[in-house]
C-alpha positions, 0 to 999 in steps of 0.5 A: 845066301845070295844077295837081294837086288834093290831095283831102285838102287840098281838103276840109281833112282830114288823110291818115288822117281817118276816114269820119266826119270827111270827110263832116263837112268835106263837108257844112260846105263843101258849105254854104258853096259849093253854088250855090244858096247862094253866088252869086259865079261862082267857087262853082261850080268849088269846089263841082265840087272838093269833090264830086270829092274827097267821091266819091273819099274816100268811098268805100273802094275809090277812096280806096285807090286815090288813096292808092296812086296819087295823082290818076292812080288812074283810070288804073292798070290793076287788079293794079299794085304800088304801090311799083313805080308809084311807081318808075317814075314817079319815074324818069319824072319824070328827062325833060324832053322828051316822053312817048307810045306805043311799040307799046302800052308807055308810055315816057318820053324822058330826054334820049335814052334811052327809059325803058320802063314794061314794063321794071320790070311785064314783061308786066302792065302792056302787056298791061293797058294795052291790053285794055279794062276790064271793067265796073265797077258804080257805088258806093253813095252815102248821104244824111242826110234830116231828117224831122218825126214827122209826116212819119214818120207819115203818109209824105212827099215829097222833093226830096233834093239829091246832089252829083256831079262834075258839081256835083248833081243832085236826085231827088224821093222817096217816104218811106212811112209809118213810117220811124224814127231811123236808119232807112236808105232804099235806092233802087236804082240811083240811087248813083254811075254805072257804068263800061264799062256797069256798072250805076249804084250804089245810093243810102241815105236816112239817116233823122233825126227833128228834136225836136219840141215835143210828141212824144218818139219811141223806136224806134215808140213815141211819148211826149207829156205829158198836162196835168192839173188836180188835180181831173181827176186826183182825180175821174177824167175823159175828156181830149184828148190830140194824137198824131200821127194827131189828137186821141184821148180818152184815159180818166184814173182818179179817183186819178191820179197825176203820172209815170203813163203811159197807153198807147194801143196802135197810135197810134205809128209805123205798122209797114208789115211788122209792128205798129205802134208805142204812144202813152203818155200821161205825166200831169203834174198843173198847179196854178192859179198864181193862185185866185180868191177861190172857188178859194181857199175851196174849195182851203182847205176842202178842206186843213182837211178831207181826211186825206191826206199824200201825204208818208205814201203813198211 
């Protein structure tokens, strides 16, 4: 007899784990014995398993389903009481000999005396047993899709890999421009198949933007430091500044200050239905960590010749 899997134990979760720690431990295993990660022949079955046991505990409706009525749930027609599954399957469980069909009913030989399914659900469950099952359209499935901010501003193509009972299967996808932290994508009719010729599900990009070394991103606003000498910022001047788009010239006022944000309206992430977002320009004033001899005299002269205490001016 083959072995019953426990989803549960399969994906090293407890009865009562929530959503969130289920599609943690999917992911973690996932890593491990996806194919094209681990080679050893075995992998695959496993991964097959852990797919299984995601799709079933991951969706609400399945998973009360397999709670009720354990690894049978796809075959316990709609409208049946749990309590009164479980009797009879425990009574059930009292033959040793064989099991089949009498006239549509499902019935159980126990040593000599038939034990009858329609006995304890009357009618519901004959009568279920033998309709065909209405269609079921197919269940929503979501995946996390990490993303630079580059790619979020100017739009990207992916090959996002899903699992699936049968082990995965891979889509490639659009990302328009100016998607955000969080920001769910939806591609209609690529989740889960349906069943009885249902219409198949739909899948959710859930999107997530890696850090990046120079960009500071909230919502479709962008942040990035601008560097300037103490001369740049007393003076004034036109200076570069990287965003996403490419560089832009960014004008500094004579007296600029470090902590002073410089916004360039519109060079944040696109908006596609509304405006786009802003780009500030934070300024960081860098001294010189070592002068030239004529640095030195001029930096000197200037601290025996100027009245100003910045300590004075809070």
């Amino acid at each position: 007899m083959a072995q019953v899997l426990d989803f549960y134990e399969i994906l090293g979760v407890a009865r009562d784990a929530s959503p969130e720690k289920i599609q943690r431990a999917y992911r973690k295993l996932a890593r491990t014995y996806h194919p094209d990660i681990n080679k050893d022949p075995a992998a695959e079955d496993r991964f097959k398993q852990i797919s299984e046991a995601y799709d079933v505990l991951s969706d609400p409706e399945t998973r009360r389903r397999y709670d009720a009525f354990g690894p049978e749930f796809r075959q316990v027609p709609e409208g049946v009481d749990p309590e009164a599954w479980a009797r009879a399957r425990a009574g059930a469980g009292q033959g040793t000999s064989r099991s089949g069909e009498d006239e549509g009913g499902i019935w159980f030989s126990s040593g000599g005396d038939a034990f009858d399914f329609d006995d304890i659900f009357g009618d519901l469950l004959g009568r279920s047993r033998r309709r065909e099952r209405g269609p079921v359209k197919g269940a929503d499935q979501e995946a996390e899709i990490e993303l630079t901010v580059e790619d979020a501003y100017r739009g990207t193509r992916r090959t996002v890999t899903l699992p699936s009972a049968k082990g995965s299967r891979s889509l490639e996808v659009n990302i328009p421009a100016g998607v955000t932290e969080g920001q769910r994508i939806r591609l209609a009719g690529q989740g889960a198949q349906g069943m009885g010729g249902a219409p198949p599900g739909d899948l959710y990009l859930l999107v997530h933007l890696v850090p990046h070394s120079l960009y500071r991103v909230s919502g479709r606003d962008i942040s990035v430091d601008l560097l300037l000498s103490p001369w740049e910022a007393a003076l004034g001047a036109s200076v570069a500044v990287e965003t996403p788009g490419g560089e832009a010239k960014v004008r500094v006022s004579p007296g600029t200050s470090t902590g002073k944000r410089l916004r360039l309206k519109g060079r944040g992430l696109p908006g596609p239905r509304g405006r786009a977002g802003d780009l500030f320009a934070e300024v960081r004033i860098i001294v010189p960590s070592s002068l030239s001899k004529d640095e030195r005299r001029l930096f000197e002269e200037l601290a025996t010749t100027s009245t100003f205490d910045p300590r004075r001016e809070r």
